[in-house]
SEVO-694521 format. One record per atom (N, C-alpha, C, O): x, y, z. Coordinates in steps of 0.001 Angstrom, whole numbers, padded with zeros to 6 digits, always signed. Example, Ala and Ser with C-alpha at 12.3 -4.5 7.8 and 13.67 -1.06 7.14 Angstrom:
BEGIN
+013190-005690+007800;+012300-004500+007800;+013200-003300+007800;+014236-003319+008465;+012850-002250+007080;+013670-001060+007140;+012900+000030+007870;+013409+001138+008039;
% end
This chain:
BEGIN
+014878+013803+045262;+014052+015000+045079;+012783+014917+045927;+011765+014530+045353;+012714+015268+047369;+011573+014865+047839;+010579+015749+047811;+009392+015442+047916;+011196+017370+047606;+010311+017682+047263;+009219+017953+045881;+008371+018827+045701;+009600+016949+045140;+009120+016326+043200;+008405+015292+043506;+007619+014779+042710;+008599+014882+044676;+007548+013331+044355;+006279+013355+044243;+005903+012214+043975;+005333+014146+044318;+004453+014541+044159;+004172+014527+042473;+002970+014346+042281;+004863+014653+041320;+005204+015226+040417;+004902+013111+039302;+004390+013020+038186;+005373+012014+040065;+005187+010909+039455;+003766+010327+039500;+003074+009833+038610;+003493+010580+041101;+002197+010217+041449;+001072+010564+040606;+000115+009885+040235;+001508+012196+040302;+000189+012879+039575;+000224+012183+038227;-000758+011540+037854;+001539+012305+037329;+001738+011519+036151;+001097+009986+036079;+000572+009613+035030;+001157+009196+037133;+000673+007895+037041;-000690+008159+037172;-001336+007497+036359;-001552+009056+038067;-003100+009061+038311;-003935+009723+037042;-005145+009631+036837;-002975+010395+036275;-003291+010914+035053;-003054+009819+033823;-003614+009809+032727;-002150+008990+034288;-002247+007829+033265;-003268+006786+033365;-003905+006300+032430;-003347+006505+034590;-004964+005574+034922;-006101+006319+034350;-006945+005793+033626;-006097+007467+034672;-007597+008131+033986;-007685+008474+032994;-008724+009117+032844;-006799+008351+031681;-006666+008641+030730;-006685+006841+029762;-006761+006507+028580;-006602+006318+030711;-006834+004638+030524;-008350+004269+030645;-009070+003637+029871;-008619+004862+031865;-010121+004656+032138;-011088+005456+031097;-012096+004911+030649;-010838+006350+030857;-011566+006962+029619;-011689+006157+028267;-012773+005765+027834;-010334+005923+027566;-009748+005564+026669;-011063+003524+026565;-011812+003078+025696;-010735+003134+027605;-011084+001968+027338;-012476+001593+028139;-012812+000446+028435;-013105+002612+028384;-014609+002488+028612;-015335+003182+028376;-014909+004226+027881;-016571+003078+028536;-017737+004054+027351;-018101+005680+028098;-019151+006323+028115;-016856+005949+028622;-016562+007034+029345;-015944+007907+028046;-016390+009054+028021;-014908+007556+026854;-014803+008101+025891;-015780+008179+024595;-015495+008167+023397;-017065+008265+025275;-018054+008454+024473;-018429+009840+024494;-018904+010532+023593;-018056+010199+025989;-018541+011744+026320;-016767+012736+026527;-016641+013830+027077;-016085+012226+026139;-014613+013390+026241;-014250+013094+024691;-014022+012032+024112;-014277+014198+024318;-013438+014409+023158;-011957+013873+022672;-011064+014718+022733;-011634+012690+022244;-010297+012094+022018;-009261+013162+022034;-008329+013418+022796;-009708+013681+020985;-007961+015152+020293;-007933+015849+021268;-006754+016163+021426;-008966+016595+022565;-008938+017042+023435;-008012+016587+024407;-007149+017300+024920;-008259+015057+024720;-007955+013989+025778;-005852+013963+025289;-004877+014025+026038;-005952+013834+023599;-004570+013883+023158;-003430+015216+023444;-002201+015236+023505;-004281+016081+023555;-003844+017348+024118;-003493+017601+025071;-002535+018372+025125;-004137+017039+026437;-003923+017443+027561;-002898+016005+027950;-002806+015887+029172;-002268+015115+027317;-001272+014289+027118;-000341+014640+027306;+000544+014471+028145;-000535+015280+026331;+000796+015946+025657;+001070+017120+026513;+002250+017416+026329;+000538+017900+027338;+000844+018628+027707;+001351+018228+029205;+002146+018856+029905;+000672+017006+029504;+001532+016557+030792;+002945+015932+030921;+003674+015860+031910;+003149+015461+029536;+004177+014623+028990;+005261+015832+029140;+006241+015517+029816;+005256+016972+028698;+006190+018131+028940;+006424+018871+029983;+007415+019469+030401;+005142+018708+030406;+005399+019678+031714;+005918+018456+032659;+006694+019015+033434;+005882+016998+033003;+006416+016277+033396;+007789+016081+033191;+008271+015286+033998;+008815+016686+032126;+009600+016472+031470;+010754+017628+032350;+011846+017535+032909;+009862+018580+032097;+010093+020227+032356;+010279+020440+033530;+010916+021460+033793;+009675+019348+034970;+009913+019764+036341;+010896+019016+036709;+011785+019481+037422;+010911+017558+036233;+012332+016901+036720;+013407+017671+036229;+014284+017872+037069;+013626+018237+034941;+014914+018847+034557;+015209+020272+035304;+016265+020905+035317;+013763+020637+036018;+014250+021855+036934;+014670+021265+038317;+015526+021714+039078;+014049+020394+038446;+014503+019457+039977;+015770+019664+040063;+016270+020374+040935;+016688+018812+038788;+017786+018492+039246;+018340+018442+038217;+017872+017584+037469;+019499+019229+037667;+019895+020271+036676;+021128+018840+036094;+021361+018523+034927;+021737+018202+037410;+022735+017038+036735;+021959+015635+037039;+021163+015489+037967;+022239+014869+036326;+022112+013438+036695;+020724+013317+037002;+020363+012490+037839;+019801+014150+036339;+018025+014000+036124;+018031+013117+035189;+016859+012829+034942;+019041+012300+034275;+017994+011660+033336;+017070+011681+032229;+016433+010840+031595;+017251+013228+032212;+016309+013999+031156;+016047+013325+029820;+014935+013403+029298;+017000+012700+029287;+017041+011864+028035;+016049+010972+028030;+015253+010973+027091;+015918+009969+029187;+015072+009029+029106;+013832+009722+028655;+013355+009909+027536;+013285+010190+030383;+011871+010994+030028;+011424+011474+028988;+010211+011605+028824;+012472+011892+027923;+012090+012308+026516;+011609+010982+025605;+010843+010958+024642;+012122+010209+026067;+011110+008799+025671;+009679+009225+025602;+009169+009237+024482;+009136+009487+026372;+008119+009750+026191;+007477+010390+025584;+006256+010316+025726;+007936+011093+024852;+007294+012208+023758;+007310+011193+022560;+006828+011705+021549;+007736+009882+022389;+007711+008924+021060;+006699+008523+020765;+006342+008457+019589;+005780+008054+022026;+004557+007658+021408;+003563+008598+021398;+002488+008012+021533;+003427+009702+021308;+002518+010523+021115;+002732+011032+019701;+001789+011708+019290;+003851+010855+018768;+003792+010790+017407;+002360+010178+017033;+001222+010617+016872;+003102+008751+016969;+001713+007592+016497;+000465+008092+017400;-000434+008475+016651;+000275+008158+018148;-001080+008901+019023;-001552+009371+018527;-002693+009051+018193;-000739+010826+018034;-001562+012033+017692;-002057+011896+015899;-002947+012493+015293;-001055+010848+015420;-001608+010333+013873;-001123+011666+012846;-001653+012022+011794;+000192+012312+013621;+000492+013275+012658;+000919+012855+011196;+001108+011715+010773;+001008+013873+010631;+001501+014004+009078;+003184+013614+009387;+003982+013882+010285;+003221+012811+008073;+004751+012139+008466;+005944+012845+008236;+007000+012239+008414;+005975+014653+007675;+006506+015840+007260;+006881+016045+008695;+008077+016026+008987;+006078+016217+009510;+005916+017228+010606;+006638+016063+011983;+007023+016424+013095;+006631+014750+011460;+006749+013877+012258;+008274+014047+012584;+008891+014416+013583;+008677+013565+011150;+010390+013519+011165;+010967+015228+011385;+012078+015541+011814;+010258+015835+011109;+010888+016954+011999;+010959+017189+013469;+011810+017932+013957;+010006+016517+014220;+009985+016252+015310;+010658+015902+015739;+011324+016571+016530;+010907+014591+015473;+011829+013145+015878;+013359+013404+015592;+014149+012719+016241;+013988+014549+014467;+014812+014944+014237;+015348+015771+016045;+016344+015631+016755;+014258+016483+016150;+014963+017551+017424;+014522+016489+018746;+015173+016739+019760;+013583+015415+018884;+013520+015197+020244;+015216+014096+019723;+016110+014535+020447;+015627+013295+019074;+017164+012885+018793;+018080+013761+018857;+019179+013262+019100;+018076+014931+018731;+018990+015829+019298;+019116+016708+020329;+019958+017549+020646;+018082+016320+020780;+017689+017111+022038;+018684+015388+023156;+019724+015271+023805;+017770+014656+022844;+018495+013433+023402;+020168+012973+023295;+020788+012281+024103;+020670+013593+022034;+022195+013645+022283;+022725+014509+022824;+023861+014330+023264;+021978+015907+022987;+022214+016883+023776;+022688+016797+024881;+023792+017266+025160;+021565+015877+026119;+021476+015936+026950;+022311+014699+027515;+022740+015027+028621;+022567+013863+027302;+023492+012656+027172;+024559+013403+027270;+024829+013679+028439;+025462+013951+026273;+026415+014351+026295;+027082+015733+026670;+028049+016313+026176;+026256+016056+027687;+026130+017589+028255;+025795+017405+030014;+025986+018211+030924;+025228+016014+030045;+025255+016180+031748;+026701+015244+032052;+027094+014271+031408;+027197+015746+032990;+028502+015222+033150;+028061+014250+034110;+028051+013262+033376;+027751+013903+035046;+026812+013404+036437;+026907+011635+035441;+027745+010754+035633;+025747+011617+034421;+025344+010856+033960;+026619+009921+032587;+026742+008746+032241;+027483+011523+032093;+028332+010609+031021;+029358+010419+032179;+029954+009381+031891;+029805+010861+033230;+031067+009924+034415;+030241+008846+034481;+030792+007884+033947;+029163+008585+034900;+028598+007401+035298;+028741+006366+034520;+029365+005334+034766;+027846+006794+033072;+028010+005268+032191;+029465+005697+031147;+030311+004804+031100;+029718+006749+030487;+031121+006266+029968;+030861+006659+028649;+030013+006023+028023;+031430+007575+028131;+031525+007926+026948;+031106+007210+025530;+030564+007742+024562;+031654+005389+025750;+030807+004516+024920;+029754+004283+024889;+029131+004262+023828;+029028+003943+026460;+027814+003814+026446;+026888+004527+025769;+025929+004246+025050;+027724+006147+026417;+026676+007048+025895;+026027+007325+024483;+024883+007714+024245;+027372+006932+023334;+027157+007071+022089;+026042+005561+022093;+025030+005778+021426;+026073+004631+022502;+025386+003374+022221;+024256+003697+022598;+023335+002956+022256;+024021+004622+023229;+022752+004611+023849;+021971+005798+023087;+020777+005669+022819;+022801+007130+022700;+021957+007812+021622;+021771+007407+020287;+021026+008032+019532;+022617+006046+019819;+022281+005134+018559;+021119+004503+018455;+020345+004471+017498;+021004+003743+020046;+019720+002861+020216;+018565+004133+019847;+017702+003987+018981;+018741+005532+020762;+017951+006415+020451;+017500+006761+019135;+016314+007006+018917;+018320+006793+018310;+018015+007229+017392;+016816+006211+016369;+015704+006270+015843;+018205+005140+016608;+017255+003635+015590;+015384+003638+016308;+014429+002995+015870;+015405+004248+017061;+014218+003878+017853;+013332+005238+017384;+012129+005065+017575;+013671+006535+016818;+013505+007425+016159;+012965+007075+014885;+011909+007365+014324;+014050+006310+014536;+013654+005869+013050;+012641+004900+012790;+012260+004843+011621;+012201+004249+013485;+011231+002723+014244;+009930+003425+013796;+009522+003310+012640;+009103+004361+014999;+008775+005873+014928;+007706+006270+014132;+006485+006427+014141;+009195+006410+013093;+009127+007443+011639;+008668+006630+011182;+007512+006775+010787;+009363+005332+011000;+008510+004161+010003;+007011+003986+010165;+006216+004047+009227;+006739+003795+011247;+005307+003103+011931;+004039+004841+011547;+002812+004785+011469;+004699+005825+011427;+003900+006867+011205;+003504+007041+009218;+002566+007214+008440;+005152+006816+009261;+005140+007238+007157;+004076+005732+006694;+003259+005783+005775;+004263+004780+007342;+003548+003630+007183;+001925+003593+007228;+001115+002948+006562;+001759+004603+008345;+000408+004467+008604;-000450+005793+007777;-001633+005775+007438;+000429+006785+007604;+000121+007674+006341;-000502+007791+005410;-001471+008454+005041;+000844+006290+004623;+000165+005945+003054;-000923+004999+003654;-001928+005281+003002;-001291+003919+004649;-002915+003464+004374;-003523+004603+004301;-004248+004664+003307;-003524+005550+004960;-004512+007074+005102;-004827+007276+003889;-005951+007020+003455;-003838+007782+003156;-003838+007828+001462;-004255+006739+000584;-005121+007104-000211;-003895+005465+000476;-004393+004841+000112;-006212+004172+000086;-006872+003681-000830;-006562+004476+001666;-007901+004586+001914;-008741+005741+001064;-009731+005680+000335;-007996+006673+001444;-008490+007948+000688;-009106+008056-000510;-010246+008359-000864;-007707+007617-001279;-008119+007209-003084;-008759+006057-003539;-009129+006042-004713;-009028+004755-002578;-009816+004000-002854;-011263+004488-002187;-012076+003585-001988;-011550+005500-001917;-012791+005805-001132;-013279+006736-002194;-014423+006446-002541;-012678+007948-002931;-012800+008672-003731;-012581+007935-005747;-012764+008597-006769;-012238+006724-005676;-012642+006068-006694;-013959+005469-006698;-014770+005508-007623;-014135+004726-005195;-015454+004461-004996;-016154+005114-005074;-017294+004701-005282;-015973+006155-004989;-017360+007490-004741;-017868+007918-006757;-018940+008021-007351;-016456+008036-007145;-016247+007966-008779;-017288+007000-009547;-018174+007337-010333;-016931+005676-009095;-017804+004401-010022;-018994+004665-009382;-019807+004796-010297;-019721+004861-008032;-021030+005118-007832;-021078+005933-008524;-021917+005704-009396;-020452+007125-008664;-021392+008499-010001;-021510+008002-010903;-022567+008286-011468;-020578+006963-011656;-020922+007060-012874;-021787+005828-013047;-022535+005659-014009;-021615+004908-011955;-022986+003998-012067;-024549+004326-012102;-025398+003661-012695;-024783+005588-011282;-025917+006011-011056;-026315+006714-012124;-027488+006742-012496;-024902+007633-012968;-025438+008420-014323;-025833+007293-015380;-026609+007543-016301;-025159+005832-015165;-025522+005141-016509;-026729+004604-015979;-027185+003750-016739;-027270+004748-015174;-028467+003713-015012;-029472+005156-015147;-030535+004814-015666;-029463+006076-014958;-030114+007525-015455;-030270+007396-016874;-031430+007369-017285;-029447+007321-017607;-029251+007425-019055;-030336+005996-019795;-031099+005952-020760;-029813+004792-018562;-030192+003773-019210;-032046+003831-018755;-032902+003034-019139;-032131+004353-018358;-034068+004378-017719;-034316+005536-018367;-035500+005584-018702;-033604+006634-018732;-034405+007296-019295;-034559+006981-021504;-035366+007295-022379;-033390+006304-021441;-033702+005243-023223;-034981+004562-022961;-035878+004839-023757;-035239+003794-022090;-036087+003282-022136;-037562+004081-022417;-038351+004052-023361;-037538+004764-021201;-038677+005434-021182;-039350+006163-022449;-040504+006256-022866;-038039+006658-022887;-038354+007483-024273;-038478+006626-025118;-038883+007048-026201;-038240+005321-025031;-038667+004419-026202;-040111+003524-026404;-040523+002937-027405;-040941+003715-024515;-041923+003322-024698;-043106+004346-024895;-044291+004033-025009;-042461+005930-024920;-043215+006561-024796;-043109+007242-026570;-043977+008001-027001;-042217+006910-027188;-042033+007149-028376;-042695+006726-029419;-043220+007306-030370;-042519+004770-028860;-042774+003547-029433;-044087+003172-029646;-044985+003710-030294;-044028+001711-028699;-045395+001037-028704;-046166+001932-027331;-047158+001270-027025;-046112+002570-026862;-047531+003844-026545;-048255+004478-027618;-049479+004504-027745;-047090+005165-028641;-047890+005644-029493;-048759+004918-030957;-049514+005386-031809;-048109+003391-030655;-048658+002772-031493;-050256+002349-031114;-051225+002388-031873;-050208+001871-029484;-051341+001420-029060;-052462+002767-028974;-053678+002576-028982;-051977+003847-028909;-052887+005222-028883;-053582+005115-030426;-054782+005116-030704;-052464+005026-031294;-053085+004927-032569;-054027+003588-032943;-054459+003522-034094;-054268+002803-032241;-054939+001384-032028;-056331+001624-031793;-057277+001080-032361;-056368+002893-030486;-057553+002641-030018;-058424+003989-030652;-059649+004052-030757;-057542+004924-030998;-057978+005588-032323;-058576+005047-033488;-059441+005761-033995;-058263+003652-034199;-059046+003469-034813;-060245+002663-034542;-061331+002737-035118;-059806+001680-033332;-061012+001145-032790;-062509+001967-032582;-063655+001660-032908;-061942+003148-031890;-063016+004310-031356;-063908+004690-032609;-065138+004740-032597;-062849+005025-034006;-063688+005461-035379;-064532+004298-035747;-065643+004613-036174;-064203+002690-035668;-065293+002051-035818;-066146+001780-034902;-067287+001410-035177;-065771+001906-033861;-067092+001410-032878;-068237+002311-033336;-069369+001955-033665;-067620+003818-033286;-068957+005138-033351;-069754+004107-034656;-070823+003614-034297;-069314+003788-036034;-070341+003381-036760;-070399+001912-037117;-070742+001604-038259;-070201+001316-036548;-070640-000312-035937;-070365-000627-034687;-069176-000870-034484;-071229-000718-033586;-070843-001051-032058;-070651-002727-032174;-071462-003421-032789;-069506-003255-031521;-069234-004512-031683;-068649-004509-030286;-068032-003585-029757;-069044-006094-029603;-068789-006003-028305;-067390-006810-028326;-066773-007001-027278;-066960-007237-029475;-065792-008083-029201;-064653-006292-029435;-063652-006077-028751;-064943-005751-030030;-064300-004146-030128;-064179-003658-029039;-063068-003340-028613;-065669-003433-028113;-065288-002803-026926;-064557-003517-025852;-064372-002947-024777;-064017-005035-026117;-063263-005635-025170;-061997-005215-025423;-061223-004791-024565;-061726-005344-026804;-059983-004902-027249;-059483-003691-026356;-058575-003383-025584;-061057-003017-027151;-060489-001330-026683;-060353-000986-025250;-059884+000107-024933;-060657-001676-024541;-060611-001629-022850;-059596-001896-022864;-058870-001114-022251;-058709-003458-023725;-057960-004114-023124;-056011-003006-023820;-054810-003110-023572;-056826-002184-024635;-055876-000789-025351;-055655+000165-023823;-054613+000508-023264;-056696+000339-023557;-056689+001346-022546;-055820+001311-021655;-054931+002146-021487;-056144-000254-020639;-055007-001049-019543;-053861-001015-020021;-053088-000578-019168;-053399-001236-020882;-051934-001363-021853;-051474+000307-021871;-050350+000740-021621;-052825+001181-022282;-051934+002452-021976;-051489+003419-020876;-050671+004339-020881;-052568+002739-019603;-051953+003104-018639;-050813+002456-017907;-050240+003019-016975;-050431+001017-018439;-049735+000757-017844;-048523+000901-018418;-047635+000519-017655;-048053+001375-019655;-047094+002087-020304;-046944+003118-019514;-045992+003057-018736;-047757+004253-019483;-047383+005545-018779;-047153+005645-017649;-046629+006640-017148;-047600+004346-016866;-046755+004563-015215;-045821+004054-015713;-044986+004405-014879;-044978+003187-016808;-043992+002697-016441;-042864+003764-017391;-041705+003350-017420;-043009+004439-017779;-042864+005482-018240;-042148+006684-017252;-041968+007819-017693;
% end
C-alpha cells in the first residue's frame, strides 16, 4: 500500500507524543480524558484506512487489537465494557472468517485458534476491568464509611463538650457565684483582708470557668 504509508508513521509520531505527555510534566497542562479521546479516535480512524486500503488480506483483525487496551485506559464501567468486548470479538470473527486472502493463507484451523486466543484475551480484558471496578467500589464505601465515623465522631465530641460545659456552668460556677455572694454580704459589714483575698481568689475561678465554658 504505498500509497498508506504515510498512515503508520503518523500512528507511531502520535504514539511518541502521547508518551511524551503521559510521562512528563507536560501532562500537567493537557487534559488526560481529552488526551484519551483523541486515542481513541486515532485507534479507529487508523483501523478504518487500512481496511479501506485493502479490502482482502488487510489484517483487519489484528489492528482491532488495538481497541483492547483502551478499555482499561479509559477505566470504563464493566457493563459497558463487556458489551464492547462482546462486538470488537465478533467483529474479530467476522473478519477472520470473511476475508478469504487471509483464511487460504492460514487455514480454517488456525483461524478458529486464533479467534479463541481472541476471545480468551477478551475475557483477560473483562477481568482486569470488572477487577478494577470493584476496588473503585470498594474504595468508595470505605471512603463514605470514613466520612460516616468522622460525623459521628465530631457529633460525639459536640455532645461530649457541650455536657461538660453545661455542667460547669450549671455546677461549680454557680456554686462559686454563690461563694462570693456571701463573701461580698460580709465584707460590706466586717472588712477582713483575709476575705478580700478569697474573694479575688472567687473571682479568678469565675472567670476561668466561663472561658472554659
Amino acid at each position: 500500500w504505498p500509497q498508506f504509508n504515510w498512515v503508520p508513521w503518523c500512528y507511531g509520531l502520535l504514539a511518541v507524543g502521547a508518551a511524551v505527555v503521559l510521562f512528563t510534566t507536560a501532562h500537567r497542562r493537557v487534559p488526560l480524558r481529552r488526551l484519551q479521546l483523541v486515542l481513541l479516535v486515532a485507534d479507529v480512524l487508523a483501523i478504518f484506512t487500512f481496511k479501506v486500503a485493502a479490502a482482502d488480506g488487510a489484517y483487519t483483525p489484528l489492528l482491532v487489537l488495538t481497541l483492547l487496551p483502551i478499555m482499561v485506559l479509559l477505566d470504563v464501567e464493566w457493563r459497558r465494557a463487556a458489551v464492547a468486548l462482546v462486538v470488537i470479538a465478533a467483529t474479530f470473527a467476522v473478519e477472520i472468517f470473511t476475508d478469504h486472502v487471509m483464511l487460504a493463507q492460514a487455514g480454517r484451523g488456525r483461524a478458529v485458534l486464533a479467534t479463541v486466543i481472541f476471545v480468551f484475551l477478551c475475557c483477560t480484558v473483562f477481568l482486569a476491568v470488572y477487577s478494577q471496578n470493584r476496588k473503585l467500589d470498594e474504595i468508595t464505601e470505605l471512603s463514605a464509611s470514613r466520612q460516616e465515623l468522622l460525623v459521628d465522631l465530631m457529633a460525639a465530641a459536640d455532645d461530649q463538650q457541650r455536657r461538660i460545659s453545661e455542667y460547669l456552668h450549671d455546677g461549680p460556677l454557680q456554686s462559686v457565684l454563690m461563694a462570693r455572694q456571701d463573701i461580698m454580704g460580709v465584707l460590706k459589714k466586717r472588712p477582713d483582708e483575709a476575705l478580700e483575698r478569697a474573694l479575688a481568689g472567687l473571682r479568678e475561678a469565675t472567670d476561668q470557668m466561663r472561658e472554659a465554658t
